[in-house]
C-alpha positions as CSV (number, residue, x, y, z in Angstrom):
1,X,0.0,0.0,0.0
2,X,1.1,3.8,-1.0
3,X,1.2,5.5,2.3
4,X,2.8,2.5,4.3
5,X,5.5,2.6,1.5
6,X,6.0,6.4,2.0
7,X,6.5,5.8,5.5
8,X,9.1,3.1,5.5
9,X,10.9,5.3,3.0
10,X,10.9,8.1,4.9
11,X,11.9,5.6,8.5
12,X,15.0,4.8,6.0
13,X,15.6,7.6,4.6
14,X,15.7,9.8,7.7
15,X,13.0,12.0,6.6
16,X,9.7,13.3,7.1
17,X,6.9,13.2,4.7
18,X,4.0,15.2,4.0
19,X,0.8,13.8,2.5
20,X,-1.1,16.2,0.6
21,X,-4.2,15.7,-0.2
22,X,-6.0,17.4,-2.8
23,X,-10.2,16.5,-2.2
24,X,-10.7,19.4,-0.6
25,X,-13.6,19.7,-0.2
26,X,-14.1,16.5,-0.7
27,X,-17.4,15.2,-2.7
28,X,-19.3,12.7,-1.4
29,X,-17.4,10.1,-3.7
30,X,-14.5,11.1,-1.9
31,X,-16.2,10.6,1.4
32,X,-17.7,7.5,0.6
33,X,-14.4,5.2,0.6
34,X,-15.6,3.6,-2.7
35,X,-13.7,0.7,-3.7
36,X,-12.1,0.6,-0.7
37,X,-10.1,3.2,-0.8
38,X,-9.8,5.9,2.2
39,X,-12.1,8.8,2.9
40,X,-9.9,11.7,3.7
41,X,-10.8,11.1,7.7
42,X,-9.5,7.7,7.7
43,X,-6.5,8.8,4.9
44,X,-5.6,11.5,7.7
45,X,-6.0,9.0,10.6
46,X,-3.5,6.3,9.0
47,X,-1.0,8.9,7.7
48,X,-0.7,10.1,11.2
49,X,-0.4,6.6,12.7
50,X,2.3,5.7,10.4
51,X,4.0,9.0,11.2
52,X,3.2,11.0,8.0
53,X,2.3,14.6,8.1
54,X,-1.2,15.1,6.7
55,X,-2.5,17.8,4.6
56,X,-6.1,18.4,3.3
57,X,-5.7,21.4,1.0
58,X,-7.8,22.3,-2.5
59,X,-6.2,22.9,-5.7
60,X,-7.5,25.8,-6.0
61,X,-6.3,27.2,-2.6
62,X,-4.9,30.7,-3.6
63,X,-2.3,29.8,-0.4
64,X,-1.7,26.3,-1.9
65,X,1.9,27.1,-3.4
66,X,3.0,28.3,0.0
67,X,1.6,25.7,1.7
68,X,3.6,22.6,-0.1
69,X,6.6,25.0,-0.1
70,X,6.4,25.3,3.8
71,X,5.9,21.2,4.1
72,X,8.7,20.6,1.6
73,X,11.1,22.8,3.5
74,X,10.3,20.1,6.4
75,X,10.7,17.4,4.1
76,X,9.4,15.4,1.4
77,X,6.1,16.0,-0.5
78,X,3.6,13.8,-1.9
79,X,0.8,14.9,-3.3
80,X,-2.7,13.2,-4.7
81,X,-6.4,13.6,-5.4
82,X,-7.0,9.7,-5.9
83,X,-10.0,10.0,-8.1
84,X,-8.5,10.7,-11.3
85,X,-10.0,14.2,-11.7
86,X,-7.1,16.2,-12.2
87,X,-6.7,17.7,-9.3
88,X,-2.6,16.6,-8.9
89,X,-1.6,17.8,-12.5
90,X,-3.3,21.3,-12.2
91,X,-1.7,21.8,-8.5
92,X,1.7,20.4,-9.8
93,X,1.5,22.8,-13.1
94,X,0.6,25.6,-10.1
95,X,3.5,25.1,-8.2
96,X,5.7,24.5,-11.5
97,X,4.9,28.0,-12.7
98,X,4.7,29.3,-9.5
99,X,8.4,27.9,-8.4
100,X,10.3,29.1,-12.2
101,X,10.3,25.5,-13.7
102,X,10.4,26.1,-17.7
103,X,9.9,23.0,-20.4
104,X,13.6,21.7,-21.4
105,X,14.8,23.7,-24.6
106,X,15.1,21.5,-27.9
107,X,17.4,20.4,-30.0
């Protein structure tokens, strides 16, 4: 499973780990735990259990750039939406724009 893998990374590693999580606020397909996968609650409760840091936070969130800066400069970041609805790619093309990144020059 994802998050117990991010924890015994980060146990080897030396390292703490931030699980953002993007369904925010989540539907009520994210609340449902549909095909067994975690509601936020019980995504927050494990993380925390395992030792992870835990972050509910919306895409959209005009402070979301400041907040995964502020949990990377504790560590390592991981972000998701788990539903497939784009959620990751438009906050990682946020924070790409937002941090400088540029596509690599051709040729």
């Amino acid at each position: 499973d994802t998050l117990n893998s991010l924890a015994a990374s980060a146990r080897r590693r030396g390292v703490k780990v931030t699980l953002v999580d993007l369904r925010s606020p989540p539907n009520s397909d994210d609340r449902s735990g549909k095909g067994g996968r975690l509601s936020p609650q019980a995504e927050a409760a494990a993380a925390r259990k395992m030792g992870l840091n835990y972050l509910q936070v919306s895409a959209l969130d005009k402070s979301l750039i400041e907040k995964i800066q502020q949990a990377h400069r504790q560590g390592d970041v991981y972000f998701h939406c788990m539903y497939g609805v784009n959620r990751t790619g438009f906050a990682a093309g946020r924070l790409a724009v937002a941090t400088g990144a540029s596509h690599p020059q051709k040729g």
